[in-house]
N, C-alpha and C positions, 0 to 999 in steps of 0.2 A: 504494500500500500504506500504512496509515494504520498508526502507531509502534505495538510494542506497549506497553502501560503494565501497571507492578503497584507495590503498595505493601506496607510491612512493618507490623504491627500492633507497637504497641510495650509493652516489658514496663516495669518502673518505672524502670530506669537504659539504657534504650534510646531511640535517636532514631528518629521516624516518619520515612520515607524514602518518597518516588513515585519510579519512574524511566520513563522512557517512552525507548523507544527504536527507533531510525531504522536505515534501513542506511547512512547516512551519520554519524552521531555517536550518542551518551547524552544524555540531557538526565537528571540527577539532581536533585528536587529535596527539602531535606533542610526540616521544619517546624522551624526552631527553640523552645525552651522560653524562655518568661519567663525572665531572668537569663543567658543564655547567650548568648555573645558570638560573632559571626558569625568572627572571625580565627581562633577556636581550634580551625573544624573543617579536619577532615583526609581526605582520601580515600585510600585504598590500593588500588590495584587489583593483582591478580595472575594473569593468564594471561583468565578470564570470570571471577572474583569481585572482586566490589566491597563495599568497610565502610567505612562511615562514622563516625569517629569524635571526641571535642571534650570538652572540658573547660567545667563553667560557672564562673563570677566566684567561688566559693568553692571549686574544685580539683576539685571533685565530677564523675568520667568517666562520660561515657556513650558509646553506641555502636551502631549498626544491628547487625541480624543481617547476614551475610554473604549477599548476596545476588549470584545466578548470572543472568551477562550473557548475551544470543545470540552475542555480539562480544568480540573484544578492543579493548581501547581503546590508543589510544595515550599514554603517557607524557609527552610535551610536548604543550602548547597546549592546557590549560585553561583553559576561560573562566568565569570564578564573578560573579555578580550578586544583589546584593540586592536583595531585593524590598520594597516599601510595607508588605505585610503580616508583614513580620517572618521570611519564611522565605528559603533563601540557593537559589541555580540555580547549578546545577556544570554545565557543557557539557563532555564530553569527543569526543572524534573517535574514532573505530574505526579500529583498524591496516588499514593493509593488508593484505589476504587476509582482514583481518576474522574470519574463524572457529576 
Protein backbone atom coordinates (compact mmCIF):
# COMPACT_ATOMS: atom_id res chain seq x y z
CA UNK A 1 0.00 0.00 0.00
CA UNK A 2 1.82 3.08 -1.09
CA UNK A 3 1.57 6.23 1.83
CA UNK A 4 -1.19 8.57 1.35
CA UNK A 5 0.28 12.08 0.62
CA UNK A 6 -1.54 15.61 0.75
CA UNK A 7 -0.23 19.17 1.17
CA UNK A 8 -1.73 22.50 2.46
CA UNK A 9 -1.73 25.47 0.10
CA UNK A 10 -0.46 28.34 2.16
CA UNK A 11 -2.12 31.79 2.85
CA UNK A 12 0.46 34.76 3.74
CA UNK A 13 1.35 33.94 7.49
CA UNK A 14 0.89 30.10 6.88
CA UNK A 15 3.56 27.36 6.57
CA UNK A 16 3.33 24.95 3.32
CA UNK A 17 3.13 21.47 4.84
CA UNK A 18 3.28 17.73 2.75
CA UNK A 19 2.46 14.93 4.85
CA UNK A 20 2.54 11.41 3.60
CA UNK A 21 1.42 8.91 5.59
CA UNK A 22 2.04 5.06 6.27
CA UNK A 23 0.27 2.74 8.43
CA UNK A 24 3.25 2.57 10.35
CA UNK A 25 4.32 6.28 11.02
CA UNK A 26 3.70 10.24 9.54
CA UNK A 27 6.28 11.58 7.61
CA UNK A 28 5.55 15.52 7.83
CA UNK A 29 7.27 17.53 5.81
CA UNK A 30 7.12 21.34 6.67
CA UNK A 31 8.85 23.95 3.45
CA UNK A 32 10.54 26.39 5.46
CA UNK A 33 10.42 30.35 4.42
CA UNK A 34 13.74 32.25 3.86
CA UNK A 35 14.60 33.68 7.57
CA UNK A 36 12.87 31.10 9.58
CA UNK A 37 14.61 29.05 11.79
CA UNK A 38 14.30 25.22 11.75
CA UNK A 39 14.30 25.15 16.10
CA UNK A 40 11.35 27.24 16.33
CA UNK A 41 8.82 24.82 14.72
CA UNK A 42 6.40 23.10 16.68
CA UNK A 43 4.14 20.34 16.07
CA UNK A 44 0.90 19.62 18.04
CA UNK A 45 -0.95 16.80 17.57
CA UNK A 46 -4.38 16.14 19.17
CA UNK A 47 -6.31 12.81 18.82
CA UNK A 48 -6.00 12.91 14.10
CA UNK A 49 -5.05 16.75 13.93
CA UNK A 50 -1.87 17.81 13.37
CA UNK A 51 -0.54 22.04 13.15
CA UNK A 52 2.23 23.16 12.55
CA UNK A 53 3.47 26.00 13.96
CA UNK A 54 7.06 28.51 14.31
CA UNK A 55 8.15 31.74 14.64
CA UNK A 56 10.73 33.53 12.03
CA UNK A 57 14.06 35.59 13.39
CA UNK A 58 11.88 38.61 13.64
CA UNK A 59 8.88 37.08 16.01
CA UNK A 60 6.63 37.01 13.10
CA UNK A 61 4.03 33.45 13.60
CA UNK A 62 3.20 31.49 11.25
CA UNK A 63 1.33 28.25 11.06
CA UNK A 64 -0.38 25.22 8.86
CA UNK A 65 -3.85 24.87 8.68
CA UNK A 66 -4.98 22.16 10.84
CA UNK A 67 -4.79 19.20 9.03
CA UNK A 68 -6.77 15.68 9.80
CA UNK A 69 -4.56 12.43 10.07
CA UNK A 70 -5.93 8.79 9.15
CA UNK A 71 -3.95 7.83 12.54
CA UNK A 72 -3.10 8.85 15.69
CA UNK A 73 0.34 9.57 16.20
CA UNK A 74 2.18 8.91 19.20
CA UNK A 75 3.57 11.58 21.43
CA UNK A 76 7.02 10.32 22.02
CA UNK A 77 9.61 9.47 19.57
CA UNK A 78 9.85 12.11 17.00
CA UNK A 79 12.31 12.01 14.76
CA UNK A 80 12.87 15.77 12.91
CA UNK A 81 15.66 16.06 10.06
CA UNK A 82 16.81 18.75 8.04
CA UNK A 83 17.11 18.76 4.83
CA UNK A 84 19.82 20.26 2.06
CA UNK A 85 17.03 22.17 0.63
CA UNK A 86 16.03 24.02 3.48
CA UNK A 87 12.95 22.27 4.53
CA UNK A 88 12.63 20.21 8.09
CA UNK A 89 11.11 16.08 8.06
CA UNK A 90 9.14 15.40 11.24
CA UNK A 91 8.69 11.45 11.60
CA UNK A 92 6.14 10.72 13.84
CA UNK A 93 4.98 6.92 14.78
CA UNK A 94 1.16 6.04 14.88
CA UNK A 95 -0.20 4.87 18.26
CA UNK A 96 -1.27 1.92 18.75
CA UNK A 97 -4.61 0.94 17.58
CA UNK A 98 -3.72 3.79 15.34
CA UNK A 99 -7.20 4.88 14.44
Amino acid sequence: MSPAVFATSPGPFELRVVVEESPADVRVHVLLPEGFPAESINVETAGHELVVQGRDRDGVSMRSRPIRLSHRVRPDGAEVRFEADGSLTITLRVADGGS
